[in-house]
N, C-alpha and C positions, 0 to 999 in steps of 0.2 A: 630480531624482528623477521617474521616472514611475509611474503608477500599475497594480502587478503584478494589479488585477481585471480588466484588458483581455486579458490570457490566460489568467487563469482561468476565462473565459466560456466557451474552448474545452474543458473538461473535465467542465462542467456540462450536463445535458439543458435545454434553455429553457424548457418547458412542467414538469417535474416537479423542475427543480431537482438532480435526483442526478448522481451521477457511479458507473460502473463501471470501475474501473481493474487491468487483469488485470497482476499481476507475471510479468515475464518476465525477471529478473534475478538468479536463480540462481543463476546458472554466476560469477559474481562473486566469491560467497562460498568458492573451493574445498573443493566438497564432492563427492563424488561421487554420493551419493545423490540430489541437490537437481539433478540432471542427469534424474535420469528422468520420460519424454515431453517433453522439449527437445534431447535428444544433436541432432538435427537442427533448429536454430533455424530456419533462415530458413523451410524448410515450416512448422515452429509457428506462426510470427509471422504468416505468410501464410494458413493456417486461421483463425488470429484475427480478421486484418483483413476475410477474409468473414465473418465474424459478426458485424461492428459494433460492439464495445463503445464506450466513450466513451474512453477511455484503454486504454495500453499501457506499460507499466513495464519500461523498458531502462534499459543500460548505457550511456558512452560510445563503447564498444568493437563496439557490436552497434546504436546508434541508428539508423544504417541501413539496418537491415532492415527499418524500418516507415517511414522517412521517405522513400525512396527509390520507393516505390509510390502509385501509384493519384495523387490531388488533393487539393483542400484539403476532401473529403469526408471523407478516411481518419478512424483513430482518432488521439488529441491524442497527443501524448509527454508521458510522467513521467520525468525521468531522476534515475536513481539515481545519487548524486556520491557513495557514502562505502561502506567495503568492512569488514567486521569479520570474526573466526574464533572467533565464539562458537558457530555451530551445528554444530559437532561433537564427535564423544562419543570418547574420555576428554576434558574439559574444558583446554585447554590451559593448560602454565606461564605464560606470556605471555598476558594479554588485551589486545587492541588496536579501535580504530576508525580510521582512514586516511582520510581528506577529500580530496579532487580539489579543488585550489586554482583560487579564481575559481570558484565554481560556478555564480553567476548567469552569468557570459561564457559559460560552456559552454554552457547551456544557451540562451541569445541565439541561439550558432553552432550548434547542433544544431535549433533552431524548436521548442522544448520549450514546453510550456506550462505547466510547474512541475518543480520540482528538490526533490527529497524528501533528508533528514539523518536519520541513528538521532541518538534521544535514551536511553541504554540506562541501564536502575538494575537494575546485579547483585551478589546477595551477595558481600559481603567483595569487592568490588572497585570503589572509590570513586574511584581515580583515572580509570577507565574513563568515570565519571559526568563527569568534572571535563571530560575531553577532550571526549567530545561537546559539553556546554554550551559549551565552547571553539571547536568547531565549528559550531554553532548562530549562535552570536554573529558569526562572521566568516561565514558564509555569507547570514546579514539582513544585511549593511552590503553585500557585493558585490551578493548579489541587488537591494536598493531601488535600488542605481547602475544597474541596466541592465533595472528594472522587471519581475522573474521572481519570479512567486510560488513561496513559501517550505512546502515541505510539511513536517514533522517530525514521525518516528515516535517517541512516547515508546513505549521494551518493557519491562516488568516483567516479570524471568523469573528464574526459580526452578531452583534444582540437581533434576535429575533423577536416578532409579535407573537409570540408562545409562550417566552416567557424563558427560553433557552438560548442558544447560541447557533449559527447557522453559520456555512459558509459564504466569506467575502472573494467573490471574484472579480475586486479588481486588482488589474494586472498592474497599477502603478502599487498596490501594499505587495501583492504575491511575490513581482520581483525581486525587492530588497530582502526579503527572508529567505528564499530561496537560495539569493548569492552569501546571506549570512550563514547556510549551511554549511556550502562550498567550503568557504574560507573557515567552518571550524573541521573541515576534513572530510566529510562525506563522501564514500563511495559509490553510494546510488541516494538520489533523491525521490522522494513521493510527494506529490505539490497537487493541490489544486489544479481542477481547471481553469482558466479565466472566463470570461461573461463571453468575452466574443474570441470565439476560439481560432480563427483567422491570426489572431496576435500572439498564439502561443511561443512563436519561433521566438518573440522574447524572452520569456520565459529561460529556451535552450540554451539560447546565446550567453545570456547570466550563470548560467551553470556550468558554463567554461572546460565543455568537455566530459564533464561529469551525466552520465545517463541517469535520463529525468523520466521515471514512470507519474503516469497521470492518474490521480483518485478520482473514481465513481463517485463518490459523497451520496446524498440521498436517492434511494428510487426513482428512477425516471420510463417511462414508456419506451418498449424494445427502439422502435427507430429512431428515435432521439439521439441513445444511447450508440448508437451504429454509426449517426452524422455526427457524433462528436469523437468515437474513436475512431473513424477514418479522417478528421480535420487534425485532431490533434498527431493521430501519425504522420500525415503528409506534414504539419509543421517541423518535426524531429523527431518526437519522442520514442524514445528509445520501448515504450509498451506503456501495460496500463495496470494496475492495481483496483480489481472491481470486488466489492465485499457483497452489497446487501440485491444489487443487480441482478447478481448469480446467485445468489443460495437463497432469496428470495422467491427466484422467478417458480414460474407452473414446471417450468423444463430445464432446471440447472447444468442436466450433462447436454442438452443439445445450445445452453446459450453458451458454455465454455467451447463447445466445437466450431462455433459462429466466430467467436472471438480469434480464434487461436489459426482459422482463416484467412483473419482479415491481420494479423498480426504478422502469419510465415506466410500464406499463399497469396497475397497481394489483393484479399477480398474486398469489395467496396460495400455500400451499406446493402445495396440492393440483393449482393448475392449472402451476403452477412443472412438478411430475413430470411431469404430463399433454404439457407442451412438450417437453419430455424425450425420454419416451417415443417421441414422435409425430418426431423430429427424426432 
């Protein structure tokens, strides 16, 4: 067994500790909505990778588009190994999670520096629960063989008036799956927000050391998005996981610059905008 914090080091800032890791893994999911500001990936990725972040969140299918450029400056890989068809509205007969077998190898052969798993708790669908944990568990045994840390997104999500599935932030469902991560081994977690994000420090605390990145979940207006990643940092968190934020936005290489601010240079929302702006 080797030890999976020697490429974790790649995803963390050395002086600040955080990690921004922008999803770019979408188009996985077939959706088509979850396609807009990526229909042309490789420009996306390539906007990205001039902006620096500290991660980048691919596919198997698309890992290439970031690994393939530039040197060992570029941003880290996150590869996403598991495909699920809950985010579309009408909610389907079928609910599923689908795991890429061997996902520590994959990611060995792709030069990822961590491999991320849905851990999913949805109404009236328990089996769905069962699989992930099922997948969780075989994904720590290959990952500790070939030394690739282990990321795992607990999602708490709630039936929506759509007709699909939405994010639940309450923090009394969030924390018990998050700490159920933990304890199946987790080396970085990616969790919801909570509703009132003043309370996230429980969250941290639950995760017992374990560095807890915070998911963007849907489109939100720039300062929203700036008073909730400056709360959630001052509560702990170790950074933040933003997919449809940035590669959505009018201006993705100057909201990645805004972030990556407020993440190493101690930015607050006001000067977050101000980069913005000026970008």
């Amino acid at each position: 067994m080797t030890d999976a914090s020697f490429r974790m080091r790649r995803m963390f800032n050395p002086e600040s500790g955080r990690c921004l890791d922008i999803a770019v893994d979408h188009g996985f999911f077939g959706e088509k909505s979850f396609l807009q500001g990526i229909e042309d990936l490789p420009r996306a990725v390539t906007t990205l990778i001039a902006a620096n972040p500290d991660a980048i969140q691919l596919t198997v299918g698309q890992a290439r588009l970031l690994q393939r450029q530039g040197g060992r400056e570029r941003p880290a890989l996150v590869l996403r190994t598991d495909v699920a068809n809950v985010y579309g509205a009408p909610r389907p007969d079928h609910v599923d999670d689908l795991t890429l077998p061997n996902p520590g190898l994959a990611g060995v052969q792709l030069d990822a520096a961590c491999v991320v798993v849905n851990l999913f708790d949805l109404p009236g669908r328990p089996q769905v629960r069962e699989a992930c944990i099922r997948a969780v568990l075989n994904a720590k045994v290959d990952c500790d063989k070939y030394g690739m840390p282990l990321m795992v997104e607990p999602l708490v999500m709630k039936e929506s008036a759509t007709g699909g599935y939405e994010v639940n932030g309450d923090l009394e469902k969030i924390v018990p799956v998050v700490r159920q991560a933990v304890e199946l081994g987790a080396d970085v977690i990616k969790a919801d927000p909570c509703d009132d994000p003043s309370q996230y420090h429980e969250v941290i605390q639950t995760a017992a050391g374990i560095p807890v990145l915070v998911r963007g979940g849907g489109k939100v207006a720039d300062d929203e998005l700036f008073r909730r990643t400056e709360a959630v940092l001052a509560q702990g968190a170790a950074g933040i996981v933003y997919g449809r934020n940035i590669i959505q936005h009018d201006n993705p290489g100057g909201m990645t610059r805004a972030l990556m601010a407020m993440l190493h240079d101690g930015a607050d929302a006001t000067a977050a905008s101000a980069i913005l702006a000026s970008s």
